[in-house]
C-alpha positions as CSV (number, residue, x, y, z in Angstrom):
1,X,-31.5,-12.2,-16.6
2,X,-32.2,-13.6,-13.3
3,X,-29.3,-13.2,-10.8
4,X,-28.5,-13.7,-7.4
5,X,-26.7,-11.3,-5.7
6,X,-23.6,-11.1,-3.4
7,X,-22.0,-8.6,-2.1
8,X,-21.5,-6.7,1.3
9,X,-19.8,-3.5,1.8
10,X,-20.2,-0.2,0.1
11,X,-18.2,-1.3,-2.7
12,X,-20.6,-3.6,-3.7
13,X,-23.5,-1.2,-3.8
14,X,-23.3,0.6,-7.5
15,X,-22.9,-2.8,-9.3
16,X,-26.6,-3.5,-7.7
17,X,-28.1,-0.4,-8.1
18,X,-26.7,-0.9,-12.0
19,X,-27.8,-4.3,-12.4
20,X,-31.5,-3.2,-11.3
21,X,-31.1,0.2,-13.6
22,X,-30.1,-2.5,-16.6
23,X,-33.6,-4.0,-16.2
24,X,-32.2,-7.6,-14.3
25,X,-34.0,-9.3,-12.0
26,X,-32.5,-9.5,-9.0
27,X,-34.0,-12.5,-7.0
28,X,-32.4,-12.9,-4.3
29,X,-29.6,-10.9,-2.5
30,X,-27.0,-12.4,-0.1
31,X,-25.3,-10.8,2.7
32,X,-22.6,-11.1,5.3
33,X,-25.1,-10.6,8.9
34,X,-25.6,-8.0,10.9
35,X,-22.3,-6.7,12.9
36,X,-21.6,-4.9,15.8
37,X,-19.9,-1.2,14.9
38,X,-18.8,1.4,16.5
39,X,-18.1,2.3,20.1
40,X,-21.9,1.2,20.6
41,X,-21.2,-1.9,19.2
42,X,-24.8,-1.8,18.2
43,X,-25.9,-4.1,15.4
44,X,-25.8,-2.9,11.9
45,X,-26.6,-4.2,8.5
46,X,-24.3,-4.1,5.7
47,X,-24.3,-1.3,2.9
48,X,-26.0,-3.6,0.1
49,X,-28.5,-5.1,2.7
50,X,-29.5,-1.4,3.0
51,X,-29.7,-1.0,-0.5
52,X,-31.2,-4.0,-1.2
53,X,-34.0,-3.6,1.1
54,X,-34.6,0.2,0.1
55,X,-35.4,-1.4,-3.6
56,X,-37.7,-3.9,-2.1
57,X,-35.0,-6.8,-2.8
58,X,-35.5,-10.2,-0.9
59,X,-32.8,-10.7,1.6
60,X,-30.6,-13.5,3.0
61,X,-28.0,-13.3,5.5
62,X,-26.3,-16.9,6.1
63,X,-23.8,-17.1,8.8
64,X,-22.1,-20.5,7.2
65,X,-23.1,-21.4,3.6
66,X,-20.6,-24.2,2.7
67,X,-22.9,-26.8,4.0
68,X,-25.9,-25.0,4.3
69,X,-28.7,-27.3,2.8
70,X,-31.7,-24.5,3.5
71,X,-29.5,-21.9,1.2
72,X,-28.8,-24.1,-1.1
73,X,-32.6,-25.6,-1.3
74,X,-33.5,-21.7,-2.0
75,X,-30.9,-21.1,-4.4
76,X,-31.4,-24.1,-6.4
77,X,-35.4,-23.3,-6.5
78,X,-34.8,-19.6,-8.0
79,X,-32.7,-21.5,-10.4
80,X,-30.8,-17.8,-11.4
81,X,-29.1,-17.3,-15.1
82,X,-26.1,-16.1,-13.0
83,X,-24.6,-15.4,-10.0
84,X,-22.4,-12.1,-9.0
85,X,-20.3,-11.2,-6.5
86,X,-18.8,-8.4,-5.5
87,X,-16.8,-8.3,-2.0
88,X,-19.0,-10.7,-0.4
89,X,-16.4,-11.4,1.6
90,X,-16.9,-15.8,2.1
91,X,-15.2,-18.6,-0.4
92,X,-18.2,-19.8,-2.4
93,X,-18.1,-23.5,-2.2
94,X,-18.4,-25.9,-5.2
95,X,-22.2,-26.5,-5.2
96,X,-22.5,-23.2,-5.4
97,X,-20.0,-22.3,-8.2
98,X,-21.6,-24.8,-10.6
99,X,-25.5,-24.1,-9.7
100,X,-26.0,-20.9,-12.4
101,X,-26.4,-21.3,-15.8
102,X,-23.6,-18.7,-17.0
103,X,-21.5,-19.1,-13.7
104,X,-20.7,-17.0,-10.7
105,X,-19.4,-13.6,-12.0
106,X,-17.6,-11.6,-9.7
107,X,-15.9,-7.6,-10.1
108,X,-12.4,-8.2,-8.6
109,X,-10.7,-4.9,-7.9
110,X,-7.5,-4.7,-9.8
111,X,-5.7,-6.1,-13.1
112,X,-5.8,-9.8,-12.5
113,X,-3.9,-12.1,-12.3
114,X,-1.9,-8.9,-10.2
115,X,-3.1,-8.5,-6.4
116,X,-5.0,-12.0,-6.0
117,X,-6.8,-11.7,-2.7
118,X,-8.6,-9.5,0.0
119,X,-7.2,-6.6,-0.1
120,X,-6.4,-5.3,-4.2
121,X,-7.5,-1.8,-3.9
122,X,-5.1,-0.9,-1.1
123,X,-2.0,-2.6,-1.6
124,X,-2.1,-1.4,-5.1
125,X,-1.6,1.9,-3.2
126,X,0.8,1.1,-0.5
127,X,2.8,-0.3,-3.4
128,X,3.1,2.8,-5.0
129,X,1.3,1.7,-8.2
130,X,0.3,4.7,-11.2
131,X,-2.2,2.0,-12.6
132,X,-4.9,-0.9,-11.6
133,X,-8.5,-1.3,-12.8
134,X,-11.0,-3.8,-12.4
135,X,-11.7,-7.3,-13.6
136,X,-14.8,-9.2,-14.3
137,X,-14.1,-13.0,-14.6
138,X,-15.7,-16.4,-13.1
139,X,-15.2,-17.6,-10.2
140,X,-13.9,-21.3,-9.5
141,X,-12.2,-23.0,-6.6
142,X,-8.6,-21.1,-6.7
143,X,-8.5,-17.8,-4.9
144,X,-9.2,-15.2,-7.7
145,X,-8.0,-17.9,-10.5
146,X,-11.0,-18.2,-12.8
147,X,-11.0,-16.9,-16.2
148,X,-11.5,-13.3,-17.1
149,X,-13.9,-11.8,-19.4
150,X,-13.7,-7.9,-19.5
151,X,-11.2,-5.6,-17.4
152,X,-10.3,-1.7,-17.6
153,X,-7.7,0.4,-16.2
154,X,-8.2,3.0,-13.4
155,X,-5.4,5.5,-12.9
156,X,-3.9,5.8,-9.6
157,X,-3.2,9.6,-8.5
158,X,0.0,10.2,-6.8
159,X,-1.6,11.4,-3.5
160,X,-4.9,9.3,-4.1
161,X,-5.7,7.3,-0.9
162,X,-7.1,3.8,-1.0
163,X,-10.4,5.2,0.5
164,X,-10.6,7.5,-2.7
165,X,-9.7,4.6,-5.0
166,X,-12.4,2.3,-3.5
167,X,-15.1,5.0,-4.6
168,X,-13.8,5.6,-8.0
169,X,-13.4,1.6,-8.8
170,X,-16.9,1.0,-7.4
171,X,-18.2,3.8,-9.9
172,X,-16.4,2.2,-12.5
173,X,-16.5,-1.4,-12.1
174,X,-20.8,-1.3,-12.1
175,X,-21.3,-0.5,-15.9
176,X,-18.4,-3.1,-16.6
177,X,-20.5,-5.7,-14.6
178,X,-23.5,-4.6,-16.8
179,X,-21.3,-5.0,-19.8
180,X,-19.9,-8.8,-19.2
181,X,-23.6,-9.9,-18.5
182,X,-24.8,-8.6,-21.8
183,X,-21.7,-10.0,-23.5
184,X,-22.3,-13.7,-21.8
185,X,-26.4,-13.3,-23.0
186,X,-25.1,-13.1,-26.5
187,X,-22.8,-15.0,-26.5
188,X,-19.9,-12.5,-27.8
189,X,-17.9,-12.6,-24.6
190,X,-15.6,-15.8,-24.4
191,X,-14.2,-16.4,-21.1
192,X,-9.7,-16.1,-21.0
193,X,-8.1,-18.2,-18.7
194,X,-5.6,-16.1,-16.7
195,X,-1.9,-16.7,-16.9
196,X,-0.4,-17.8,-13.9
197,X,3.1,-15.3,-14.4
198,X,2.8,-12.0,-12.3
199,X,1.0,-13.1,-10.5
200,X,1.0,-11.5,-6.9
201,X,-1.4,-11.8,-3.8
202,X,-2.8,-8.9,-2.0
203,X,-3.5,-10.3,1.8
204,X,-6.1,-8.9,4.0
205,X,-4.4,-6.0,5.9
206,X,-3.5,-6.5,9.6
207,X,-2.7,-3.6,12.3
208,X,0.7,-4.3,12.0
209,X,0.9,-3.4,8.5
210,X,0.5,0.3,9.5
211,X,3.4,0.2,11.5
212,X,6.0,2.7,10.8
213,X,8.9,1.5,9.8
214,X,12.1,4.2,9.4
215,X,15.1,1.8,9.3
216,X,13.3,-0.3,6.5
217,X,11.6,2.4,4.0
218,X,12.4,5.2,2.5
219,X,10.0,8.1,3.2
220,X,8.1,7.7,-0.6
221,X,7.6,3.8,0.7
222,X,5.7,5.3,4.0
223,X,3.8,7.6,2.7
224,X,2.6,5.1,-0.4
225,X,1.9,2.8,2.6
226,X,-0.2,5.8,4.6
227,X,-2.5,6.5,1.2
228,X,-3.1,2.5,1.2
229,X,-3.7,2.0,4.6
230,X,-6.7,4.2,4.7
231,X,-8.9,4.1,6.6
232,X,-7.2,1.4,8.6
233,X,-4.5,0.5,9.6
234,X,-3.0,3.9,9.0
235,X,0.1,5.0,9.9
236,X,1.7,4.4,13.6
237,X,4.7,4.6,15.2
238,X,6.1,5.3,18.9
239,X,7.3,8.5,21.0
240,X,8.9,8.2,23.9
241,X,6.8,5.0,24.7
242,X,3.2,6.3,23.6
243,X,1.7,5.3,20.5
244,X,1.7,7.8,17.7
245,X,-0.8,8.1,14.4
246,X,0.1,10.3,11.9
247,X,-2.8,11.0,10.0
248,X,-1.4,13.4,7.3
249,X,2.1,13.2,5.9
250,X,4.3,14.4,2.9
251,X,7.7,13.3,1.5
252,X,9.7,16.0,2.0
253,X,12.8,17.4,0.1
254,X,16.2,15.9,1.0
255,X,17.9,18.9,2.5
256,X,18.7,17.3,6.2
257,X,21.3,14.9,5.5
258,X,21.7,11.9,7.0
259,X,20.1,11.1,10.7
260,X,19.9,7.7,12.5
261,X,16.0,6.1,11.5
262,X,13.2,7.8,13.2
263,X,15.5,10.8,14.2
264,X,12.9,14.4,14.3
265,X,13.8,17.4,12.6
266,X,12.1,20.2,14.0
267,X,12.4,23.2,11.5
268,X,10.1,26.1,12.5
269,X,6.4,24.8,13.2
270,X,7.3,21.7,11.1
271,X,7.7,18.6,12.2
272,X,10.1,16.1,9.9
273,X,11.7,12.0,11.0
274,X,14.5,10.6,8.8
275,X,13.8,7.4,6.8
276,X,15.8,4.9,4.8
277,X,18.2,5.8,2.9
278,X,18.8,8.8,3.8
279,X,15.1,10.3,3.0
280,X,12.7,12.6,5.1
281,X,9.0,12.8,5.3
282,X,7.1,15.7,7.2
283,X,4.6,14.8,9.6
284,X,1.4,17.7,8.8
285,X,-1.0,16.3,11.4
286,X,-0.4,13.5,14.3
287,X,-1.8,12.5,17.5
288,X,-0.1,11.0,20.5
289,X,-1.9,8.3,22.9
290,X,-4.4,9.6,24.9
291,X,-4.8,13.1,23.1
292,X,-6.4,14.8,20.4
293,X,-5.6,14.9,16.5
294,X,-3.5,18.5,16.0
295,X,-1.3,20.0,13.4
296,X,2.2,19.8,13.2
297,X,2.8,23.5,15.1
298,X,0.3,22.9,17.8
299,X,1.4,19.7,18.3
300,X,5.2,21.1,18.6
301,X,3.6,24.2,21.4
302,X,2.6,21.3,23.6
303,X,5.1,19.0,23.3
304,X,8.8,19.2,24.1
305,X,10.9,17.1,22.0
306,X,14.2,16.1,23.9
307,X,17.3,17.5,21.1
308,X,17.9,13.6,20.2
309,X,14.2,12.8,20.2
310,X,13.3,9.2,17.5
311,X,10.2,7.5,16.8
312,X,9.8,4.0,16.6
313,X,11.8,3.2,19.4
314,X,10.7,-0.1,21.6
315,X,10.8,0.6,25.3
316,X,12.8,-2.1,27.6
């Protein structure tokens, strides 16, 4: 076939490489622009605009393409079979939705019509799921609506993090991309429109989300909401005023009793907070404002923890 494609981050990148391996023509590719990154902040292009150009692909990079008349002039002229997406990140507006031949095709990361949205792969985590997968369907004007065409189920390991999920759903979802396009050229893959029950909506994280919360959530709820929330937000909370990330934690066994929310438990070189209902989770590794990442027993040498020390509380 020939296809545009579009697609941005690193998640994106197998389903071109597999696309190209398939023997498609990929005429054009379309990505977000260039960003700053980094401390540097210095300019850098996306993960498939890198791959793209490294297989000698033709490149476009449109700021705004709802009522872009140059992009769509260009689009129109290659005329393509089909269009994919995958985590291109922008609403494709109707012009574009009805300009291919077989559609706009796009590899959604989870079970639709479950975790509708930005952000599937990691509140699938933070929710505590054992199961998602990925799902090929067309796209139309509803967010994540259209009607499927081909999923599969990806299990979800109980101390897999989002980060590791992303990697294993890109793997997977490329020859299943592969698979829909060959099933739509035949004419053996009839499109199923998605029922509308279960469904949930998976919003694009924000920094709050990795807030600690001990008076709310059990210690399994945190550290399901840790694995999601990696890379970012993590998980945060507050000692003695100063911002706190713990980057490694662990439910623990319920052998402390009962302690007000965010009360610490020092027991040897471990380092424990009480959650909701009457749960524990260990803190392995954590890093105060303004210092380095340490483990658990060097944080505790050079820290003193006042005997009634919490986390999470809000300074006056």
């Amino acid at each position: 076939m020939k296809l545009v494609f579009c697609g941005t981050p690193a998640f994106a990148v197998p389903t071109l490489e597999a696309l190209l391996a398939a023997g498609h023509e990929i005429a054009l590719v379309v990505s977000q622009p260039d960003r700053p990154v980094g401390r540097t902040q210095q300019l850098t292009a996306s993960p498939v605009k890198q791959a793209a150009l490294a297989a000698g692909l033709a490149v476009t990079q449109p700021e705004k393409i709802r009522n872009n008349e140059e992009f769509r002039a260009q689009l129109e002229a290659i005329a393509p079979d089909a269009i994919v997406v995958v985590a291109y990140g922008r609403i494709l507006p109707p012009w574009m939705l009805a300009a291919p031949r077989l559609g706009c095709i796009n590899l959604h990361g989870s079970l639709l019509p479950k975790y509708r949205g930005a952000a599937p792969i990691q509140w699938a985590v933070a929710m505590g799921d054992a199961w998602t997968g990925n799902t090929t369907m067309l796209l139309e004007e509803g967010l994540d609506t259209g009607p499927i065409l081909l999923q599969q189920t990806v299990e979800i390991g109980p101390d897999q993090t989002a980060a590791d999920l992303f990697e294993r759903l890109a793997r997977a979802g490329a020859p299943l991309m592969v698979e829909t396009l060959a099933g739509l050229a035949a004419g053996t893959l009839h499109p199923q429109p998605q029922t509308h029950e279960g469904a949930t909506y998976a919003p694009l994280l924000d920094r709050e989300d990795g807030r600690m919360d001990f008076a709310a959530r059990t210690a399994p709820e945190l550290y399901n909401r840790w694995r999601g929330f990696q890379p970012w937000p993590g998980a945060f909370t507050t000692l003695e005023g100063k911002k706190l990330i713990a980057h490694r934690l662990s439910v623990a066994a319920p052998h402390f009793g009962s302690a007000e929310p965010g009360q610490l438990h020092v027991e040897g070189q471990r380092l424990f907070a009480a959650c909701a209902a009457n749960t524990w989770i260990e803190l392995i590794e954590l890093q105060l404002e303004g210092k380095k990442r340490l483990a658990a027993a060097e944080f505790l040498r050079g820290n003193q923890l006042a005997a009634n020390a919490r986390l999470g509380l809000r300074q006056r």
